[in-house]
DSSP file (Angstrom, degrees, kcal/mol; ACC not computed):
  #  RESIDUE AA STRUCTURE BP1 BP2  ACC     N-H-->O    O-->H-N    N-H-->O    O-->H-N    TCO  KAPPA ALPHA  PHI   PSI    X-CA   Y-CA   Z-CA
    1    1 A X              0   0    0      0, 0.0     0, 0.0     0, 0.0     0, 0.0   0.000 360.0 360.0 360.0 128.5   87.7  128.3  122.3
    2    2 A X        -     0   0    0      1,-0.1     2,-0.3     2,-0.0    87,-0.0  -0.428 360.0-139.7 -48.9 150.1   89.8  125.2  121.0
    3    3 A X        -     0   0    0      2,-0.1     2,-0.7    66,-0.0    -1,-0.1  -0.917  13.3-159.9-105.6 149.9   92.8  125.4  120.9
    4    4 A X        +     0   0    0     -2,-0.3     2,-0.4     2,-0.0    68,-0.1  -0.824  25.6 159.9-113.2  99.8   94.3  123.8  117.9
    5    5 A X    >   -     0   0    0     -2,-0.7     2,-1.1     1,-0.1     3,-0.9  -0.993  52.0 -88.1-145.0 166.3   97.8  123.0  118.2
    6    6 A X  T >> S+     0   0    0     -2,-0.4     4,-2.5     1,-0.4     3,-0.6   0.158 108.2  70.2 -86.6 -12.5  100.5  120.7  116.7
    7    7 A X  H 3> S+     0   0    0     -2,-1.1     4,-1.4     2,-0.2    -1,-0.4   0.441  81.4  67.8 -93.8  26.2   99.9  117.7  118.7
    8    8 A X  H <> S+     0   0    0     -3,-0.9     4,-2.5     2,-0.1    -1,-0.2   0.820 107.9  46.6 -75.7 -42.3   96.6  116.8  117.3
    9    9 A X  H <> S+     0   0    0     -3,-0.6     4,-1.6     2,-0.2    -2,-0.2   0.813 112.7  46.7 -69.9 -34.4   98.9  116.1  114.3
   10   10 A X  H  X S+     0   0    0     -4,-2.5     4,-2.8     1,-0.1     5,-0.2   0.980 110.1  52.9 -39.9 -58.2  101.4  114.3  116.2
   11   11 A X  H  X S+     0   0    0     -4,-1.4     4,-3.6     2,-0.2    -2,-0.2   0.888 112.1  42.5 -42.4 -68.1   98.8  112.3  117.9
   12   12 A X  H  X S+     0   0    0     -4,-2.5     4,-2.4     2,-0.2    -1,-0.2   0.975 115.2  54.3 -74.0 -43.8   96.9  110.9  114.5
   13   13 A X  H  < S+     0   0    0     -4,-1.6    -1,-0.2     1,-0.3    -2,-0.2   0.913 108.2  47.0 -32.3 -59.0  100.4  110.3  112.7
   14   14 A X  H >< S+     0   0    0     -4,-2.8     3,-0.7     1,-0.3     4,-0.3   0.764 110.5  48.8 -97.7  -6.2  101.4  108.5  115.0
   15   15 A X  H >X S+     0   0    0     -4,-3.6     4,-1.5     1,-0.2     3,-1.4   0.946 111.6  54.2 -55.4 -44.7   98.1  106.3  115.3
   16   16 A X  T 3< S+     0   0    0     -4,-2.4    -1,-0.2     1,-0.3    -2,-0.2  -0.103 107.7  44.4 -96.5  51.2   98.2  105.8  111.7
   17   17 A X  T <4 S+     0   0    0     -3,-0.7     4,-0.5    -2,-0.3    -1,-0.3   0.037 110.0  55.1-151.4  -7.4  101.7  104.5  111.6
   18   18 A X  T <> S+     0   0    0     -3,-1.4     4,-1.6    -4,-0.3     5,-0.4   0.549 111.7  50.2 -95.1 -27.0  101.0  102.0  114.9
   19   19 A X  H  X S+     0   0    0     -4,-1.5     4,-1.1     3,-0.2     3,-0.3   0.921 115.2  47.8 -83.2 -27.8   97.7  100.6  112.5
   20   20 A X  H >> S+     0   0    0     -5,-0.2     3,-3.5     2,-0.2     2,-1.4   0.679 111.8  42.0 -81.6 -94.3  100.2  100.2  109.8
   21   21 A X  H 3> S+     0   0    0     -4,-0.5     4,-1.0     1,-0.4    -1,-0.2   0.086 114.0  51.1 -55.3  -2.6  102.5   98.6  111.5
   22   22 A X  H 3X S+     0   0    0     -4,-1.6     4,-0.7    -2,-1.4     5,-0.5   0.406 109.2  54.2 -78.1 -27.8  100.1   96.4  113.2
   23   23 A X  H <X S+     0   0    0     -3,-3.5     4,-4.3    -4,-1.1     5,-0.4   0.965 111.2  45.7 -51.8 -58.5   98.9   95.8  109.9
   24   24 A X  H  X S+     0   0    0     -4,-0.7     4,-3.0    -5,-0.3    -2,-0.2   0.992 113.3  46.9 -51.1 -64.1  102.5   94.8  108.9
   25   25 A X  H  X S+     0   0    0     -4,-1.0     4,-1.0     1,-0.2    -1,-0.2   0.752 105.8  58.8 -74.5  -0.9  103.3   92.6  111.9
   26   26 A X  H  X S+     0   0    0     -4,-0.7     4,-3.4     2,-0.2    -1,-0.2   0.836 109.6  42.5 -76.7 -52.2  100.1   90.6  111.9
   27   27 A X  H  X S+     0   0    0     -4,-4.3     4,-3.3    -5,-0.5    -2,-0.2   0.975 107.8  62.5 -73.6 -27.1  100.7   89.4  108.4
   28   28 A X  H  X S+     0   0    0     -4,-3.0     4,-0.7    -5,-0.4    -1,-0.2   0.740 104.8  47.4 -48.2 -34.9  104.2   88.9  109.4
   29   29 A X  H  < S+     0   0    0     -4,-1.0    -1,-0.2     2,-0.2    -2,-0.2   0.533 104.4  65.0 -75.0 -22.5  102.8   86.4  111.8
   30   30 A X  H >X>S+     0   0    0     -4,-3.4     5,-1.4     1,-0.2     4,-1.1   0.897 105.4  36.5 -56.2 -53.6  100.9   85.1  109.4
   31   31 A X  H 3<5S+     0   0    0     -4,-3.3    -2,-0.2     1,-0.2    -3,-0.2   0.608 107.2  63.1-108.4   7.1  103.4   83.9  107.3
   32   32 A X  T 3<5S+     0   0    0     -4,-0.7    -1,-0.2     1,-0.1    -3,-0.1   0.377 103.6  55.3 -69.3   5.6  106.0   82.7  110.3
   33   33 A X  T <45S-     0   0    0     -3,-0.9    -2,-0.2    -4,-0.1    -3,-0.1   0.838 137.9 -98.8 -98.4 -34.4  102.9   80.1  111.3
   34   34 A X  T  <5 +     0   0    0     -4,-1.1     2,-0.6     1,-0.1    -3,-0.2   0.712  60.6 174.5 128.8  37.3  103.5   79.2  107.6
   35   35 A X      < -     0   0    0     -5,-1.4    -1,-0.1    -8,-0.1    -5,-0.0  -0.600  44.8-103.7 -44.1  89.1  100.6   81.2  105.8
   36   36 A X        -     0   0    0     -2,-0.6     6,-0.5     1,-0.2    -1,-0.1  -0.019  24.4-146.7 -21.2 109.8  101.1   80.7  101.8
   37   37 A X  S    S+     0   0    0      1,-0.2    -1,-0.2    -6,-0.1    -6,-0.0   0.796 103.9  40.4 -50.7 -24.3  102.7   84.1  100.5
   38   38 A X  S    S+     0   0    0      4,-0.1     5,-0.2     5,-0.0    -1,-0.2   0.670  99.4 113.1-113.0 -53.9  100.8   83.6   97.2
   39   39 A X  S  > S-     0   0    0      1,-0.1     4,-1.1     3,-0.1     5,-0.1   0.381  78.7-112.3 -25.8 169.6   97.9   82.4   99.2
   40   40 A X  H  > S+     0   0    0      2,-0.2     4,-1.7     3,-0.1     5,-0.3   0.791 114.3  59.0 -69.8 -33.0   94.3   84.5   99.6
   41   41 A X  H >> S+     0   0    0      1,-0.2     4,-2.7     2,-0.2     3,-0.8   0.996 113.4  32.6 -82.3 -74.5   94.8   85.3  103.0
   42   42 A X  H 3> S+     0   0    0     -6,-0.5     4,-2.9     1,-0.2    -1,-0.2   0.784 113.9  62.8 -43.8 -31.9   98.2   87.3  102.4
   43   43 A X  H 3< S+     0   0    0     -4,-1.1     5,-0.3     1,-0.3    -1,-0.2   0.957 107.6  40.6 -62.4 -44.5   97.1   88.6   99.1
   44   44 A X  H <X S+     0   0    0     -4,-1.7     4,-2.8    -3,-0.8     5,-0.3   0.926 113.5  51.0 -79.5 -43.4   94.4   90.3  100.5
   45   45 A X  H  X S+     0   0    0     -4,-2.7     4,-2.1    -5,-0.3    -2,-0.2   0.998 114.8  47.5 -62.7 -42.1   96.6   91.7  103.9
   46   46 A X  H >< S+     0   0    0     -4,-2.9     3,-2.3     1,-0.2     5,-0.3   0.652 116.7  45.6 -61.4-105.4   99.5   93.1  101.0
   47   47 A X  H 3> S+     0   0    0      1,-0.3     4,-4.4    -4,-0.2     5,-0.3   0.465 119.4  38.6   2.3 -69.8   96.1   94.6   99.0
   48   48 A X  H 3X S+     0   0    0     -4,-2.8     4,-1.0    -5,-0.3    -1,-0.3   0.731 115.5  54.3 -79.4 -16.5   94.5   96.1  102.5
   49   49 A X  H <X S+     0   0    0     -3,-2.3     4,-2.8    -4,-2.1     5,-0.3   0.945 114.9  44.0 -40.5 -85.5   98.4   97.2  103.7
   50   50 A X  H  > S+     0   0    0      2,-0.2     4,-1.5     1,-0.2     5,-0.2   0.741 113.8  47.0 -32.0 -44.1   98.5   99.1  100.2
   51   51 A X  H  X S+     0   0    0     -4,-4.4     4,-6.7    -5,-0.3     5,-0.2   0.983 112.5  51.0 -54.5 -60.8   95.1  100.7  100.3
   52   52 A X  H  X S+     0   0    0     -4,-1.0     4,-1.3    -5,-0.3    -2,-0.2   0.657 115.3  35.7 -84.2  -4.4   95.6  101.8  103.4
   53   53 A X  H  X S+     0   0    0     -4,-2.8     4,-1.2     2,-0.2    -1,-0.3   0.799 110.0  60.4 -98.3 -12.9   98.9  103.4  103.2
   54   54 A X  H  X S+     0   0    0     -4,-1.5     4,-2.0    -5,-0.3     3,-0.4   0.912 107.8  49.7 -67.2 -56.7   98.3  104.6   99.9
   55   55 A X  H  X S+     0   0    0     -4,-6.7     4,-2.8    -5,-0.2     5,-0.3   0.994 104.8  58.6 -51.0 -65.1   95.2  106.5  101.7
   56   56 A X  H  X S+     0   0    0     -4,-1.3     4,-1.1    -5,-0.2    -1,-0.2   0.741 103.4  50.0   7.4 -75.7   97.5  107.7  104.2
   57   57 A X  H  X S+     0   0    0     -4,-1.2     4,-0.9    -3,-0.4    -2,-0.2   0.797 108.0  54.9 -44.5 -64.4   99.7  109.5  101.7
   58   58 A X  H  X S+     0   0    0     -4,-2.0     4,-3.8     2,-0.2    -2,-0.2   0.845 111.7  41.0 -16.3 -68.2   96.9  111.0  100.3
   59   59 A X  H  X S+     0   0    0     -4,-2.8     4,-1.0     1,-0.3    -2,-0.2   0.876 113.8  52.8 -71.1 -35.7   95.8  112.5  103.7
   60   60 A X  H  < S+     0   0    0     -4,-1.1    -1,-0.3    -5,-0.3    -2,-0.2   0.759 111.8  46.7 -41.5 -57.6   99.3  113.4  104.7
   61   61 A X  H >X S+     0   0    0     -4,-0.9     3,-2.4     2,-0.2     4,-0.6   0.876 104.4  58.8 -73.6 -39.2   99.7  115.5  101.2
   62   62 A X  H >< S+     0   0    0     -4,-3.8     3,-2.2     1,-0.2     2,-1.5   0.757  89.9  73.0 -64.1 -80.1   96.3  117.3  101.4
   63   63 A X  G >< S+     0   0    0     -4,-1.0     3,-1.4     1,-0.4    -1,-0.2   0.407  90.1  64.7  -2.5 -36.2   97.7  118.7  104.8
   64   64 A X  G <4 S+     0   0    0     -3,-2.4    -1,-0.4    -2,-1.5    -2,-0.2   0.968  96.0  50.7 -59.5 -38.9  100.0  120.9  102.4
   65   65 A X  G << S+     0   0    0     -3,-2.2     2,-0.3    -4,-0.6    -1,-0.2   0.043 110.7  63.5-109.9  42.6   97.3  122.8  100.8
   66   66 A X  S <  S-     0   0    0     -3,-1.4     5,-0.2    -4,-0.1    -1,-0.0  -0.932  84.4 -99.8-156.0 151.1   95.7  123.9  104.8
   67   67 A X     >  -     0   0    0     -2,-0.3     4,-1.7     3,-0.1     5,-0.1   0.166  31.2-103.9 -61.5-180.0   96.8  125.6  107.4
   68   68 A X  H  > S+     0   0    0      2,-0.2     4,-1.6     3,-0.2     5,-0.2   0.879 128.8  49.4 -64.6 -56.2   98.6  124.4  111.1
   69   69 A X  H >> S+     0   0    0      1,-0.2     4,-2.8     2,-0.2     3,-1.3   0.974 117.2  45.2 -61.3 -55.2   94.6  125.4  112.6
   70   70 A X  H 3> S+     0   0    0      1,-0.3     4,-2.3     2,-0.2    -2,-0.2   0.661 110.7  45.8 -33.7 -49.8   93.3  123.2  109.8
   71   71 A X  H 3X S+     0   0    0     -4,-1.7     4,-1.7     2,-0.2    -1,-0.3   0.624 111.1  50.9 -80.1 -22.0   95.2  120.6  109.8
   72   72 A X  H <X S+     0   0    0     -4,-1.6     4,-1.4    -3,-1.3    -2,-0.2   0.950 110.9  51.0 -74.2 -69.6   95.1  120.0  113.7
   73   73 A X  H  X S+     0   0    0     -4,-2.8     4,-0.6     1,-0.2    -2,-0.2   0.854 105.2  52.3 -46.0 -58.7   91.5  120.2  113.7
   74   74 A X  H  X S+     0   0    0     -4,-2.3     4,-2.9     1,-0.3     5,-0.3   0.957 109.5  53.1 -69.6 -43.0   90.8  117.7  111.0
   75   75 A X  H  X S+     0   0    0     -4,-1.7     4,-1.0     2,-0.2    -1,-0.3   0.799 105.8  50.6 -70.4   2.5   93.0  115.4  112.8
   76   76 A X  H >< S+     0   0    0     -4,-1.4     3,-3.0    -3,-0.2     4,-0.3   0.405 117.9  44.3 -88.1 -95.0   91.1  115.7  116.2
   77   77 A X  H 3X S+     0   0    0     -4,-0.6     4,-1.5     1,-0.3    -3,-0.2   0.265 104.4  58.3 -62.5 -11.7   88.1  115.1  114.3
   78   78 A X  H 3< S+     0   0    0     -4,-2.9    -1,-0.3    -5,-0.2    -3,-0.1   0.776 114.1  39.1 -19.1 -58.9   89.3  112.4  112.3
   79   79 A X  T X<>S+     0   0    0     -3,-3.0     5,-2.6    -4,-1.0     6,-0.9   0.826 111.0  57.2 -97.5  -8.4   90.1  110.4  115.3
   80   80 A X  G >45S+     0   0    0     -4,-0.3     3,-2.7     1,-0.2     4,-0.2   0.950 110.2  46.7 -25.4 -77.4   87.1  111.5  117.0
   81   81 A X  G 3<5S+     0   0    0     -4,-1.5    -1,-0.2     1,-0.3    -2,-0.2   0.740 114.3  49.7 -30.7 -15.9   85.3  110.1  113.9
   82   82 A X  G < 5S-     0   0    0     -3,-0.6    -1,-0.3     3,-0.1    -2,-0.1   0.072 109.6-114.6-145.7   1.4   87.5  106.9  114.3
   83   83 A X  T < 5S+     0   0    0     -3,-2.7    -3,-0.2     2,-0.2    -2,-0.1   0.967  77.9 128.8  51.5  49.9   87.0  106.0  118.1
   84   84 A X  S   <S-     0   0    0     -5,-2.6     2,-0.3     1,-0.5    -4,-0.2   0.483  81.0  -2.4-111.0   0.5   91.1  106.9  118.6
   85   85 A X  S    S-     0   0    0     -6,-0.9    -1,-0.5    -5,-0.2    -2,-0.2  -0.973  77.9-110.1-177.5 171.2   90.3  108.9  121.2
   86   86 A X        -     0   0    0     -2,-0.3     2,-1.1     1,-0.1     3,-0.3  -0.061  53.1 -74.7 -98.6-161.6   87.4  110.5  123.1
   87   87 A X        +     0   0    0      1,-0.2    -1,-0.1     2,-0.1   -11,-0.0  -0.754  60.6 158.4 -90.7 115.8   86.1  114.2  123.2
   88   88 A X              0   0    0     -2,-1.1    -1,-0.2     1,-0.1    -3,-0.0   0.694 360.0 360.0-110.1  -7.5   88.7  115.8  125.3
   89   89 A X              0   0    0     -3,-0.3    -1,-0.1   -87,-0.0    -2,-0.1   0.480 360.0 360.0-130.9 360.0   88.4  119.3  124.4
């Protein structure tokens, strides 16, 4: 039997807080090489920044309305799904 147990949640948080914040410092490097703020190329990293934390939020809040098992399993299989990690259990 899995066991399901709170670091499965740890684990995907804190993967999807290292892709945002690679998100973040990439456009950040974008506009110390001297990338137009206004420009297509940032508009679209703020947009795909926004989505993707706004989705986040989202995934984060459903978590309220299932249980501790629930919610550890659907992150293991999230990042199964998502190549963040392999099948370890």
């Amino acid at each position: 039997m899995k066991k399901w147990t709170d670091e499965w949640f740890e684990i995907w948080y804190q993967d999807k807080q290292c892709i945002l914040d690679t998100m973040v410092r990439n456009m950040t490097a974008d506009l110390e090489c001297g990338y137009d703020y206004f420009g297509n190329c940032i508009t679209k990293q703020r947009e795909e920044i926004a989505a993707y934390k706004e989705k986040f939020d989202a995934e984060v809040m459903s978590f309220a309305e299932k249980s501790d098992t629930e919610r550890n399993k659907w992150c293991y299989y999230d990042m199964l799904r998502r190549g963040a990690i392999d099948a370890l259990i």
